[in-house]
C-alpha positions in Angstrom: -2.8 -22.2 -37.4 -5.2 -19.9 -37.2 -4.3 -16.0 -37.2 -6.0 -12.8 -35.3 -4.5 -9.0 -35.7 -4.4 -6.4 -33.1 -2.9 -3.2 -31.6 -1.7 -4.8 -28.7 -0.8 -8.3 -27.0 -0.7 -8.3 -23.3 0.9 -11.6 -22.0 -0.8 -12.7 -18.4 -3.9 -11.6 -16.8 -2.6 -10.7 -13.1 -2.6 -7.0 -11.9 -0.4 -5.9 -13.9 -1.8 -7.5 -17.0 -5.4 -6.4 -16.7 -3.9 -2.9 -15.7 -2.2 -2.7 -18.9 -5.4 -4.3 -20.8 -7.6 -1.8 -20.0 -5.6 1.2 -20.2 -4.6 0.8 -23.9 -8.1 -0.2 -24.7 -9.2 3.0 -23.3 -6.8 4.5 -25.4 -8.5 3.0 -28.2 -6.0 0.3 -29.3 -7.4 -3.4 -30.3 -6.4 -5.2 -27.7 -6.0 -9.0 -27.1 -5.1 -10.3 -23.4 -3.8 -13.4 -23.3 -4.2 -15.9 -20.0 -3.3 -19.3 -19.1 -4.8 -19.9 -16.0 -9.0 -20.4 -15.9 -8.8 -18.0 -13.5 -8.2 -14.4 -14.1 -6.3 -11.9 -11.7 -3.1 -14.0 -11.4 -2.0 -14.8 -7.8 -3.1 -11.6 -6.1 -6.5 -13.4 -6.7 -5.8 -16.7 -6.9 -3.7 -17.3 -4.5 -2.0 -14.4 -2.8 -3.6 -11.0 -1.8 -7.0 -11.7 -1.7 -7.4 -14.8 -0.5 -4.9 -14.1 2.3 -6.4 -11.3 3.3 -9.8 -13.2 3.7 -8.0 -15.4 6.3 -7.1 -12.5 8.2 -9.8 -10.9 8.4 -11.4 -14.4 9.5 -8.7 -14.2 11.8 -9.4 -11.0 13.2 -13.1 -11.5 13.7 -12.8 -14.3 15.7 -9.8 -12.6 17.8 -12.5 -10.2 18.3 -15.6 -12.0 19.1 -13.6 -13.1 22.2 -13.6 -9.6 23.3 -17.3 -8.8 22.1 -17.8 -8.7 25.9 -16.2 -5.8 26.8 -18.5 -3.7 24.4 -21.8 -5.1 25.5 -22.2 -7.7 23.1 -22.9 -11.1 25.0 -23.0 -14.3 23.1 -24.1 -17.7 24.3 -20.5 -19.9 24.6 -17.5 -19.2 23.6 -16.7 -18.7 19.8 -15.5 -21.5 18.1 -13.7 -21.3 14.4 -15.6 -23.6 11.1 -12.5 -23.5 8.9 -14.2 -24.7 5.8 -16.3 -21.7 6.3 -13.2 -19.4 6.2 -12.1 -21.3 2.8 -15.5 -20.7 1.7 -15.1 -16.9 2.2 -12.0 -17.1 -0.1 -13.7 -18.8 -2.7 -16.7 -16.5 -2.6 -14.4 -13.6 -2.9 -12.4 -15.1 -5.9 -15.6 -15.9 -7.8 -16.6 -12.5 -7.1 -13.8 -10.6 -8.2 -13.9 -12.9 -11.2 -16.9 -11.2 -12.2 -15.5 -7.8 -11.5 -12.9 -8.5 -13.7 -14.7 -10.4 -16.8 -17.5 -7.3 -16.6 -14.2 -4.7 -16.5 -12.7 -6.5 -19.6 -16.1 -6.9 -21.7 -16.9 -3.3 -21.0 -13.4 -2.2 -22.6 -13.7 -4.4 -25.6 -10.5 -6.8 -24.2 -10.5 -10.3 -26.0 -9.7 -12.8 -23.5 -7.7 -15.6 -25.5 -7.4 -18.5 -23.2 -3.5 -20.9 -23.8 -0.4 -20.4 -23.1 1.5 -17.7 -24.9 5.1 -18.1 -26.7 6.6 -15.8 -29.2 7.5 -16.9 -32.6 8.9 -13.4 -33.7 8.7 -10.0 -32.0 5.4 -9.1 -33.2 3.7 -12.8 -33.2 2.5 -15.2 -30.7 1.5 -18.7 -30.8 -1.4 -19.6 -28.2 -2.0 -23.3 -27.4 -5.1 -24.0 -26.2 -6.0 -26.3 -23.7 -7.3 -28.9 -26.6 -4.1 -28.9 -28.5 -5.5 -26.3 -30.9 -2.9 -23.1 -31.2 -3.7 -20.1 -33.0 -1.4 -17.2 -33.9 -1.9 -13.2 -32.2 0.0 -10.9 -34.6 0.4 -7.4 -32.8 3.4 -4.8 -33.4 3.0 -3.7 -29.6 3.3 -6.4 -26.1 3.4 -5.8 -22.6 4.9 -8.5 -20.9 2.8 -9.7 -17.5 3.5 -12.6 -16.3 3.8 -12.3 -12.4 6.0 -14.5 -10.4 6.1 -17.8 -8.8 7.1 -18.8 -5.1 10.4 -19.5 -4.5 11.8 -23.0 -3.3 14.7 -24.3 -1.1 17.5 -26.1 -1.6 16.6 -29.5 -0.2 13.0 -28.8 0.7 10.9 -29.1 -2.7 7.3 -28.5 -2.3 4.9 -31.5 -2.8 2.0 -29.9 -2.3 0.9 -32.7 0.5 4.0 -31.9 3.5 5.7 -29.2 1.8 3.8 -25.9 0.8 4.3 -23.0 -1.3 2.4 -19.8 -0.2 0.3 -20.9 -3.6 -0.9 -24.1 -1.7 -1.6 -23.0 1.7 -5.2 -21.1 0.7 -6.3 -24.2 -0.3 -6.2 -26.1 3.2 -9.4 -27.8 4.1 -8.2 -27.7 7.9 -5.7 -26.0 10.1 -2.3 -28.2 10.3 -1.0 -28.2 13.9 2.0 -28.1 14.4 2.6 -25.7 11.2 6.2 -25.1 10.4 7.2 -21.6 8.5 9.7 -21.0 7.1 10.6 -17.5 6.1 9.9 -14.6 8.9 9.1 -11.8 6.1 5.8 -10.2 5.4 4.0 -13.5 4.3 5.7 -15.9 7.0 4.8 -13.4 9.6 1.4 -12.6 8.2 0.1 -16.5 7.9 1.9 -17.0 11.1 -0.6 -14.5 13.2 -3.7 -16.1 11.5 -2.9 -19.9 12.2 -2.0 -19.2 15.7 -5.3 -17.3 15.7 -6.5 -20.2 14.2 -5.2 -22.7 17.0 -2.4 -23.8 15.4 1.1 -24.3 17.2 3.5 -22.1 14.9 7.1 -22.2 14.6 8.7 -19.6 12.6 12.2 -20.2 10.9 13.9 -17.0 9.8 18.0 -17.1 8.0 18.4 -13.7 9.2 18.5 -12.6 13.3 15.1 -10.8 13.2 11.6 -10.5 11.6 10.8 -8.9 8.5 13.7 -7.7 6.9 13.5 -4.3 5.3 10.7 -2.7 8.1 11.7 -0.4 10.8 13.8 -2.5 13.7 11.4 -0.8 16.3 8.5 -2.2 14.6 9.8 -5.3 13.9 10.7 -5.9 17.4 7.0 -5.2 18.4 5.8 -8.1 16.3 8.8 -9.8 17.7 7.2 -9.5 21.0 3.5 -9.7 20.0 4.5 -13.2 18.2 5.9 -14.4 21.7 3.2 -13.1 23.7 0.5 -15.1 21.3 2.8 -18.5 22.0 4.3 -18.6 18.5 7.8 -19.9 18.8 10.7 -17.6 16.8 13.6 -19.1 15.6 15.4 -16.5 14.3 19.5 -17.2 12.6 18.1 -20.5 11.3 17.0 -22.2 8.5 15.9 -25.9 7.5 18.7 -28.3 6.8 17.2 -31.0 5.8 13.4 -32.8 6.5 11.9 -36.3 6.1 8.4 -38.0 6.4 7.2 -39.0 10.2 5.9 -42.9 10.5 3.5 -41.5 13.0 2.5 -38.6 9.5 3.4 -35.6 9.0 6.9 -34.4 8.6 10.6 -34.2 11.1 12.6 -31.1 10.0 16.5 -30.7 10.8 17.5 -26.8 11.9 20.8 -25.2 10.8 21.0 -25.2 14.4 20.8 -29.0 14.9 17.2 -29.0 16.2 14.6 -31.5 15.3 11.5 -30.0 14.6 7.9 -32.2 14.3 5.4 -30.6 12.4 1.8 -31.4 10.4 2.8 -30.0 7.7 5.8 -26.7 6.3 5.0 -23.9 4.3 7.9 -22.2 2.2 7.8 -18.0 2.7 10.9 -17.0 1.5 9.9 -14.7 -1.3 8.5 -15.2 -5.5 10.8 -15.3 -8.0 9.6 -13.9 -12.2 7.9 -16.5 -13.9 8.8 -16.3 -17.8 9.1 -20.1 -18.4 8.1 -21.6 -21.8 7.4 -17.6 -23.4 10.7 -18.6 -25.8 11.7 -14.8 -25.0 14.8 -15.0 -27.3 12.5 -15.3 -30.6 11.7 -11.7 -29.5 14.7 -10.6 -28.5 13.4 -9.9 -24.8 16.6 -10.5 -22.4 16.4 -11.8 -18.9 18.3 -11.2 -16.1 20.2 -13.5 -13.5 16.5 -14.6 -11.9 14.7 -14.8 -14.9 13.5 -11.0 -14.5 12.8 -9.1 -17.6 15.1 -5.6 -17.3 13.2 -2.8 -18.2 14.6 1.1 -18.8 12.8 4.0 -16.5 9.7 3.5 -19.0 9.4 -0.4 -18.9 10.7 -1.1 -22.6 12.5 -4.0 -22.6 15.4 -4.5 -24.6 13.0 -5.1 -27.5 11.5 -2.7 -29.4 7.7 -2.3 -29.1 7.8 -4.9 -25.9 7.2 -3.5 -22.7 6.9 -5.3 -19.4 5.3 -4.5 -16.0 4.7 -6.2 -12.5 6.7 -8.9 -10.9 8.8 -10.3 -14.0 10.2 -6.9 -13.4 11.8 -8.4 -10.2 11.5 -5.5 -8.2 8.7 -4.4 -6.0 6.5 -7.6 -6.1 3.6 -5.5 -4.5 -0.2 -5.5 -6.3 -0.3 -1.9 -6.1 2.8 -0.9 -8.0 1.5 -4.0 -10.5 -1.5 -1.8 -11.5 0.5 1.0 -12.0 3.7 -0.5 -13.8 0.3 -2.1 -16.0 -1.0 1.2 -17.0 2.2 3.2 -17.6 3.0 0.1 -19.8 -0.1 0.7 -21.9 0.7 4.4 -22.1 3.9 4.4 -22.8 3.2 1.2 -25.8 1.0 3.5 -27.5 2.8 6.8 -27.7 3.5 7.7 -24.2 6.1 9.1 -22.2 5.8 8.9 -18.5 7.8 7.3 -16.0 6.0 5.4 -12.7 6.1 7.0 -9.7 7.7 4.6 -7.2 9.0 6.9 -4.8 7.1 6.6 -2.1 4.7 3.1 -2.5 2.7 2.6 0.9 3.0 -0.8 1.9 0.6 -2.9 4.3 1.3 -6.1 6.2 -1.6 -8.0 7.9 -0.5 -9.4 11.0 -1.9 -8.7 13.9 -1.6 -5.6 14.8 -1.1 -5.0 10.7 1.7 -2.7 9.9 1.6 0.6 7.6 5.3 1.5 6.5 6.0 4.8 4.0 9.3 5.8 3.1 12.6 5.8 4.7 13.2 3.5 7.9 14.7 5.4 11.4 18.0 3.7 9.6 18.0 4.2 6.8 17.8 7.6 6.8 20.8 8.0 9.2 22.9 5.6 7.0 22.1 8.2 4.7 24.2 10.8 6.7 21.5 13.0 7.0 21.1 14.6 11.0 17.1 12.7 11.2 14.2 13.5 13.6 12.5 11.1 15.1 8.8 11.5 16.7 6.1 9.4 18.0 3.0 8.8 19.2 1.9 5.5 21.2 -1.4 4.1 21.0 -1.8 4.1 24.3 -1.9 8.0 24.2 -5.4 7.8 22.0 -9.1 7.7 22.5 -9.9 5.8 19.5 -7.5 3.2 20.2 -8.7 3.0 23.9 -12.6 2.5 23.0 -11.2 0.0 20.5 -9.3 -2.0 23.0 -6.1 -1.4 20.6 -3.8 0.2 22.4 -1.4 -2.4 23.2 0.6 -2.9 21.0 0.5 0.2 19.2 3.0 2.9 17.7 2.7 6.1 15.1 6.9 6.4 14.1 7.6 9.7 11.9 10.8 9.8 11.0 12.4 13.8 9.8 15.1 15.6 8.3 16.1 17.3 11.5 17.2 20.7 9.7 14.5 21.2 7.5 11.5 19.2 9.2 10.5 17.4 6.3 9.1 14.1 6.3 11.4 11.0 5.2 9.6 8.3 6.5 6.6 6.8 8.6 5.8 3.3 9.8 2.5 2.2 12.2 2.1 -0.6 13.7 -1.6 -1.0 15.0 -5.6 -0.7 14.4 -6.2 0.8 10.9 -2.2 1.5 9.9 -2.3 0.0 6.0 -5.1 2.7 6.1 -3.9 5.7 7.1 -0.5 5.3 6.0 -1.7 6.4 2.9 -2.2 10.0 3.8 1.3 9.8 5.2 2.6 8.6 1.5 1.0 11.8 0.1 2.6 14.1 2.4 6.0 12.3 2.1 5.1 13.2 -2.2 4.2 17.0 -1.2 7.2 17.4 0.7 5.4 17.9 4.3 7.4 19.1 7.3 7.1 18.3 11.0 5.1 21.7 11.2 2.2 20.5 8.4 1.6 17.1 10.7 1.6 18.7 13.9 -0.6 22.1 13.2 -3.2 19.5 10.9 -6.7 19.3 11.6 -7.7 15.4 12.5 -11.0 14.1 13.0 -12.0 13.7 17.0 -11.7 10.6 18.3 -9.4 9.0 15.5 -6.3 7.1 15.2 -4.8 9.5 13.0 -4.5 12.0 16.1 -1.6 10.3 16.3 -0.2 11.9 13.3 -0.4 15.1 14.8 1.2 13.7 18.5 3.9 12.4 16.5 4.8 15.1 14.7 4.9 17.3 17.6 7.1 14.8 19.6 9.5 15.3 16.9 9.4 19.2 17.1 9.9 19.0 21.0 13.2 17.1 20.4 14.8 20.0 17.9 14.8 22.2 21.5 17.0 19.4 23.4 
């Protein structure tokens, strides 16, 4: 077995991984990522961000050639969808941000060591590569990166052919119709807007009575609506029993509710789950928790000393964004740091269509709290920009307040542009801004984030009822 020395050992090349790569070599450690998968970026490029986010915006263009019309733009017929070209898109992309990634690494001196990684002590890793060769990576310091896997159901294991994972479904070569989904969160709901844009019949299984858990109920009742309006069928308080293989092809699925349900093919969104399989954690005396998470203390050292771990074997916010930061404070905190990541107030976007922006505390939440809370907003309907856009409908700015001291506690958009300007909303949730900062702001003319403003000063008008 061959042997190489370094300052650091970073275990997976998602996010979180390359986050946590780069930083310490910047620092100026020696620094040695190690990677499975030929592909670098873990799912977010692979298979998850990215790639679904190509399809949407696929999605979206061709929702809005259909309405090029009423901006002067004439084409001759009606638009029509190529879906291999939309899976060509995605591969472009991946290839692309492969070579952002392999010109990132090279330019910070990273060693790329291609096999998969399993400790033998704390501060020593065996690598087999792909050929049968292993090789050993001694470094005192680790960060711990390997991402997650979808989860499965009881009773409905994925075979790749009937039964998808949210792994499998970017690589359809055609749009299945019927398409079952299962799982009404942010992915189910996401993938469920695009296929119906698509063509696809959709019909959307969800255990819980409404659509994705954890957003504001108002907003979530808008998609609710939108998702009916578009002809996608909602079964919410349901889930699949039991399924088997139609003679005619394709599949027959049994509801909790008795229902029968025929369907091309059934894509599992009901979440990831941390993927540490085969890393032999005990040799390092890394423990795991109930799901196979790695538990971390406020600055991600695990109960090892000199491992750290960041991204989703954390099992917490399984979000790219908070990856690349958990990645870096990692790094940091490996080689001498001391810093805790800022989690507080993590903007979140959700692509369907209209996409959603969400900051903060929900309407509820904040009244569970047992806080008095304000509550302003702002349709779309009540804007320019959204008007000239033809995206008014559906369309809401929510702010939610502290009622006696103004300050923000929350904000969630659903509508044109939200996952972009709820990021300005995130920083003034971090500064502490009050009612008074939003609604006496200076915005851009015509813009969507007028709104802002409209909404804040609907919430000051209700402190005088």
């Amino acid at each position: 077995m061959t042997a190489s020395r370094f300052d650091l050992a970073v275990i997976g090349a998602g996010e979180a991984g390359i986050a946590a790569a780069v930083r310490a070599a910047e620092l100026g450690a020696r620094v040695a990522l190690l990677e499975k998968s030929p592909q670098l970026g873990g799912a977010c490029v692979a298979t998850g961000t990215l790639p679904s986010k190509t399809f949407s915006l696929s999605a979206n263009m061709f929702e809005l050639a259909g309405r090029l019309k009423h901006f002067g733009v004439l084409l001759s017929g009606e638009p029509a969808l190529d879906f291999g070209e939309v899976a060509a898109s995605r591969q472009r992309l991946v290839r692309c941000d492969q070579g952002v990634i392999q010109s990132h690494l090279r330019a910070n001196k990273v060693e790329i060591i291609r096999g998969s990684a399993s400790f033998l002590a704390p501060d020593r890793i065996a690598v087999r590569r792909e050929g049968g060769e292993v090789i050993e990576v001694a470094a005192p310091l680790c960060v711990l990166a390997t991402g997650s896997r979808p989860t499965s159901l009881p009773g409905l294991p994925a075979d790749g052919r009937l039964i998808l994972t949210t792994d499998d479904i970017v690589g359809l070569t055609e749009v299945p119709s019927p398409l079952l989904i299962i799982g009404a969160g942010i992915i189910g709901c996401e993938y469920a807007f695009i296929f119906r844009t698509f063509g696809a019949e959709i019909i959307l299984v969800e255990l819980l009575d409404r659509c994705l858990p954890g957003q504001d109920d108002e907003i979530a009742r808008i998609i609710e609506k939108e998702l009916a309006r578009r002809g996608v069928r909602f079964l919410p308080s349901n889930t699949v029993s039991g399924w088997e293989e139609a003679a005619s092809g394709g599949l027959s699925a049994l509801t909790s509710g008795g229902e029968r349900l025929a369907a091309a093919k059934a894509v599992v969104c009901t979440g990831r789950r941390p993927f540490t399989a085969g890393l032999e954690l005990q040799a390092a005396g890394v423990a795991t928790g109930k799901r196979g998470e790695v538990p971390t203390d406020s600055r991600l050292r695990t109960s090892a000393p000199g491992i750290f771990a960041a991204g989703d074997v954390l099992g917490r916010r399984m979000q790219s964004s908070t990856a690349i930061l958990e990645g870096g404070v990692a790094a940091e905190n490996a080689l001498g740091g001391d810093r805790e990541p800022d989690e507080r107030f993590v903007p979140s976007g959700i692509y369907t269509m209209p996409e959603i922006g969400a900051v903060g505390l929900t309407e509820a939440q904040a009244a569970a709290s047992g806080r008095p809370v304000l509550v302003g907003k702002c349709p779309y309907a009540g804007l320019v920009k959204a008007c000239s856009l033809y995206a008014y409908n559906p369309g809401l700015i929510k702010l939610v307040f502290d009622r006696e001291s103004t300050r923000l506690l929350g904000a969630h958009i659903v509508g044109a542009e939200a996952a972009e300007i709820v990021h300005a909303l995130a920083l003034a949730l971090k500064l502490g801004a009050r009612a008074e900062d939003l609604a006496y702001g200076v915005y851009h003319h015509p813009s969507i984030s007028e709104g802002l403003r409209e909404a804040a000063r609907d919430a000051l008008s209700g402190l005088k009822s």
